[in-house]
N, C-alpha and C positions, 0 to 999 in steps of 0.2 A: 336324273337329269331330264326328265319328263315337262315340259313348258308347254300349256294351251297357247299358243303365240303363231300367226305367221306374218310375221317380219321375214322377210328378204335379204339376203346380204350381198357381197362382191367377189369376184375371182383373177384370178392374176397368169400370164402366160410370157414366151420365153425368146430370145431376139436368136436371128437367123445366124445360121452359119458362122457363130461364136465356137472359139476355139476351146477346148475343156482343159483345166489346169487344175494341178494338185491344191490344195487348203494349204499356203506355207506359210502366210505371215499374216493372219486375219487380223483384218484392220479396222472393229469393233470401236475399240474407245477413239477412233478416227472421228468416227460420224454420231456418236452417241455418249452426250456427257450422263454423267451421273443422276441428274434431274433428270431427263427423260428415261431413265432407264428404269425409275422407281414409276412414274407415270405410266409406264409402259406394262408394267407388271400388276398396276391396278387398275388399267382397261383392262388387257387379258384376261383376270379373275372376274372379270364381271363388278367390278368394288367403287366405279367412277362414277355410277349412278345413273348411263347413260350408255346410249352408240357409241362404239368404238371411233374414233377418228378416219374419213375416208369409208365406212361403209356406207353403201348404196343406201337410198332409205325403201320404202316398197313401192308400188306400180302408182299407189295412190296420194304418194306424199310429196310434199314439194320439195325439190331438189336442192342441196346447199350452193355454195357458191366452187361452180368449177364442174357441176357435175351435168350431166347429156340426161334427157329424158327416159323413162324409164320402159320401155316396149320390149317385148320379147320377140328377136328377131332369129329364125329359121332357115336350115339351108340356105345362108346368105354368103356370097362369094367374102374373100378378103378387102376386097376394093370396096365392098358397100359396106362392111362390117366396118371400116376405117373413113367410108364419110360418114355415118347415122351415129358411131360409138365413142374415134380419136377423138384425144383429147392432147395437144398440141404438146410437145415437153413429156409428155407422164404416159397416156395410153397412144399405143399404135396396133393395129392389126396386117399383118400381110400372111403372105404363103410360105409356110416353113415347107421343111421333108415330105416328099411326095406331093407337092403341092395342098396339103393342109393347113386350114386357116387356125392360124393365131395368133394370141394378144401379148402384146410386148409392152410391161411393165417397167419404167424407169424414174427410180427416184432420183431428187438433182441431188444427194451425196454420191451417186456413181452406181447404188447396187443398182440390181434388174433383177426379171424371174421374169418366165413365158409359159403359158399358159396352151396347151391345142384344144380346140373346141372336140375333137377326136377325143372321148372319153376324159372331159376335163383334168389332162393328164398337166401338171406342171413340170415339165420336164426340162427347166432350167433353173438354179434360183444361184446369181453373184456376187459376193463382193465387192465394194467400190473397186478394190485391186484389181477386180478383173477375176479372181478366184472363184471355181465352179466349186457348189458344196454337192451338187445332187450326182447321180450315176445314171446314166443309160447303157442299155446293155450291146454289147456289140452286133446280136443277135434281132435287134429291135426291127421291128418292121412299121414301114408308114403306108401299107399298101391295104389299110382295112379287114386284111385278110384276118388280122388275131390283134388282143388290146396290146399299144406301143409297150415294151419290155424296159423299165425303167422311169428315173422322174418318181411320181409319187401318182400312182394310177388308187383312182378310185372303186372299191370293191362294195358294190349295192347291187340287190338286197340281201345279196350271202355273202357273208366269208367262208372260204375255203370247201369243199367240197358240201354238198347235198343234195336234197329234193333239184334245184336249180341247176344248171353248169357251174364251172369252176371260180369263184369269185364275184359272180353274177352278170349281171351285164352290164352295169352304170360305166365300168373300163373300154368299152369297146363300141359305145353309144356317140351319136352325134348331138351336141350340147347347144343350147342356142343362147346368145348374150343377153342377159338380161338389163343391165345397167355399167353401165364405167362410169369413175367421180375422181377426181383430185382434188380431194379439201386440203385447206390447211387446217395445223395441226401442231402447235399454232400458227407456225410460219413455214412452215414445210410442208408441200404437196404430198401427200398419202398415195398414190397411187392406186386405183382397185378395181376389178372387173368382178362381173357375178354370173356365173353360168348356170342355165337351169335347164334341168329334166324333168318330164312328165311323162304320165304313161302312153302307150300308143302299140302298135303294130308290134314293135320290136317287143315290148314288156310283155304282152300278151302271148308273142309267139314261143317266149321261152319260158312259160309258166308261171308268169307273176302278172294273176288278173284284175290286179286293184290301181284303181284311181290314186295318184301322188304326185306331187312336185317336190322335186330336191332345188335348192339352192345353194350353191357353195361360190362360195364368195373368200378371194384373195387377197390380198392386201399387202404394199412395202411398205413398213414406217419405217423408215430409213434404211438401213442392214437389215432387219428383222423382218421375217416371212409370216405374216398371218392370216389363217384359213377357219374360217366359219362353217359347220357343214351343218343343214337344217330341210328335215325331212316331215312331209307336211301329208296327212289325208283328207283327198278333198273327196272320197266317196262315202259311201252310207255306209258302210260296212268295215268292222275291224282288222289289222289284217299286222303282221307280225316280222319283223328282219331286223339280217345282224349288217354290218357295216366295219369299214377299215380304210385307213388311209397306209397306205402300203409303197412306205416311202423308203425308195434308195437312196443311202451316203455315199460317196466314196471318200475311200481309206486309203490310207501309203501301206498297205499291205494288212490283209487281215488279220496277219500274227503280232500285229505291232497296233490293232485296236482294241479297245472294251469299255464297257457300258456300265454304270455305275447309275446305281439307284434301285437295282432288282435282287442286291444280294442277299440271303435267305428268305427268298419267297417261293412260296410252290409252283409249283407249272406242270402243266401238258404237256410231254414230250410227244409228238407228231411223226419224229424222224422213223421210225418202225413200221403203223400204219395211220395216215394221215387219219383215216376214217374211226377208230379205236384206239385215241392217245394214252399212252401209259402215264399217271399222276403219281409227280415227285414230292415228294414233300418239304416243304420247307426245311426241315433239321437234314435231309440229306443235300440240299443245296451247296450249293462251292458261296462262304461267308464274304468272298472279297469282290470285288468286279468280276463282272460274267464278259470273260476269254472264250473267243472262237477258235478252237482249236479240232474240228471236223464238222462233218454234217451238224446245220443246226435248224431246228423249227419248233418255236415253242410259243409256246400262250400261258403270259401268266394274266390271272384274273385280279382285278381289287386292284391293279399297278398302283402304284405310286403320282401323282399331278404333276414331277419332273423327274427325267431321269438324263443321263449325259452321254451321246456317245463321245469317246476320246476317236480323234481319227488318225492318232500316230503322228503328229508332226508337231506337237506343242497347242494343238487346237482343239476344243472339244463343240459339240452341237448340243444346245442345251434344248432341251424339249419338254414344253410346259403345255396342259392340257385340263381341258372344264369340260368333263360329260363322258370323254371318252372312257372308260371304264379299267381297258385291259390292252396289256405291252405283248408287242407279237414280235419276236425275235428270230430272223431265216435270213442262215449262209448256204448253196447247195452246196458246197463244198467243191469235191472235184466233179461233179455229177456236170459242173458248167466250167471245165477244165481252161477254155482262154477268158475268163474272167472271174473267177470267185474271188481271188486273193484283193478285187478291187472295189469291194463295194462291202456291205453291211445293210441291213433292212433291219431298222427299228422302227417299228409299224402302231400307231396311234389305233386301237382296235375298239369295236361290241361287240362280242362275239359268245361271250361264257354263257350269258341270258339274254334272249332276244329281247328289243324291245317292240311293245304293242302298244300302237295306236288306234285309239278308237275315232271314229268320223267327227273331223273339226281339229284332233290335237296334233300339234309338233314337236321332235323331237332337235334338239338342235348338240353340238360339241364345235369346241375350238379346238387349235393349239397353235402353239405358236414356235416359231422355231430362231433360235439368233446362235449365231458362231464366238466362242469365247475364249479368250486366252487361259490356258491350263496352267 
């Protein structure tokens, strides 16, 4: 998944003091006929020949129709982020939790998703109904002191424990907007924000000394959530990391979900010592859908380009992906005792083999996420 390219892309964020509701009646074939849903499946794969609909183009290219200039704008209050970036109907910026600035994405079929520039964490994404698909944890904090707990938090340039801190820093980073656009698509406003990181003080102080720009760029085409994430060296030197989009579902109870698409494949089990995962093998695998039924933390490598969670109510999250490599599977179980039973993390991962970039190359992955009737 290795591409000399730096292209740019968009990112997407979450409206204020929206009430969170269960996944009961996804209303999919509401806002997505059948023709676009094939269309949709052949941008995602890369297969259209071109840009995705609604993404940004780069700093240097001329903007489509509907889209704001493209500058990369820093520690910029909500109030300036929403005159230099809003985009009237489709992008808005204000102050969510704690007074943290972010981007509020709305398509005219009803969905939405919000984005905080606070570790470009997407910690809302709706159905027109109104139906929250993502989880924040009860425990979440908006005070910087640690990355917000929930949503779908960014893990660069480590996953999971090592050399680094825990998941690395790109989670608990301040993001600066790079570009918002509302193309049509053909006749539907895309909505999409791009938030970008580069190195500086924070990368440095926590032991990652290499020159980089990440862009991850968001995107609604209509219901459907789509995230570009594209990791670029801009320094002379080679330099090596894993990466994870470490996204929470919620579920109507974890014993009434499961994930289908990973049955007999091998994995890491983690749950013992994170740091020396014991390897399952595939023929000991459980053949049918993988049931959370205790502690779970696992990595399977080679995943599968879709797999499903079911979230218990007749609804499943289909999860389709280019680049991403490897499926990361974590319930703490009762370890997070007022909330396990309500979430699930099926985590979009590279994690098995790092990837290495040499000076000039980019690494990029999508996926894309849409809610479907079971």
């Amino acid at each position: 998944a290795m591409a000399a390219t730096t292209n740019t892309t968009t990112t997407a964020v979450r409206t204020k003091g929206v009430a969170r509701g269960r996944l009961l009646s996804p209303p999919l074939a509401r806002c997505r006929a059948a023709r676009d849903l094939a269309a949709w499946r052949r941008s995602a794969l890369g297969l259209d020949g071109g840009r995705r609909a609604g993404v940004a183009p780069t700093a240097t290219a001329t903007h489509r129709q509907g889209a704001r200039r493209c500058v990369v704008a820093s520690a910029a209050s909500a109030e300036e982020l929403e005159s230099e970036f809003g985009l009237a109907g489709s992008v808005r910026f204000e102050a969510g939790e704690g007074g943290l600035p972010k981007a509020v994405l709305t398509h005219v079929c009803g969905a939405s998703c919000e984005v905080y520039l606070y570790g470009a964490n997407i910690l809302s994404w709706k159905q027109a109904s109104g139906d929250e698909v993502l989880y924040v944890r009860p425990d979440a904090k908006f005070d910087k002191t640690k990355a917000i707990s929930g949503g779908i938090p960014i893990c660069f340039p480590q996953f999971g424990p090592g050399v680094l801190r825990q998941h690395g820093f790109a989670r608990d980073a301040d993001w600066s907007v790079g570009a918002t656009s509302a193309d049509y698509n053909p006749d539907d406003k895309d909505p999409c924000v791009e938030l970008i990181l580069e190195d500086g003080e924070l990368s440095r102080e926590c032991g990652f000394p290499h020159p980089f720009r990440v862009s991850y760029s968001v995107t609604l085409h209509r219901e459907t959530l789509q995230t570009d994430f594209r990791v670029i060296n801009t320094g002379k030197e080679s330099f090596d990391f894993t990466a994870a989009l470490h996204s929470y579902f919620e579920v109507a109870g974890v014993e009434n979900a499961s994930i289908e698409g990973l049955q007999g494949l091998g994995y890491l089990d983690k749950v013992g010592d994170p740091n020396n995962p014991t390897q399952v093998s595939g023929s000991a695998a459980s053949p049918g859908p993988l049931k959370i039924t205790g502690e779970t933390d696992r990595v399977y490598g080679s995943a599968p380009q879709e797999v499903l969670l079911n979230v218990g109510t007749g609804a499943g999250i289909q999860i389709q992906n280019d680049g991403w490599s490897d499926c990361v599977v974590w319930n703490p179980w009762t370890a997070m005792e007022a909330c396990y039973r309500d979430f699930v993390c099926v985590e979009n991962a590279k994690t098995g083999d790092a990837v290495t970039l040499q000076p000039g190359e980019s690494w990029r992955a999508r996926a894309d996420f849409a809610v479907i009737d079971l």
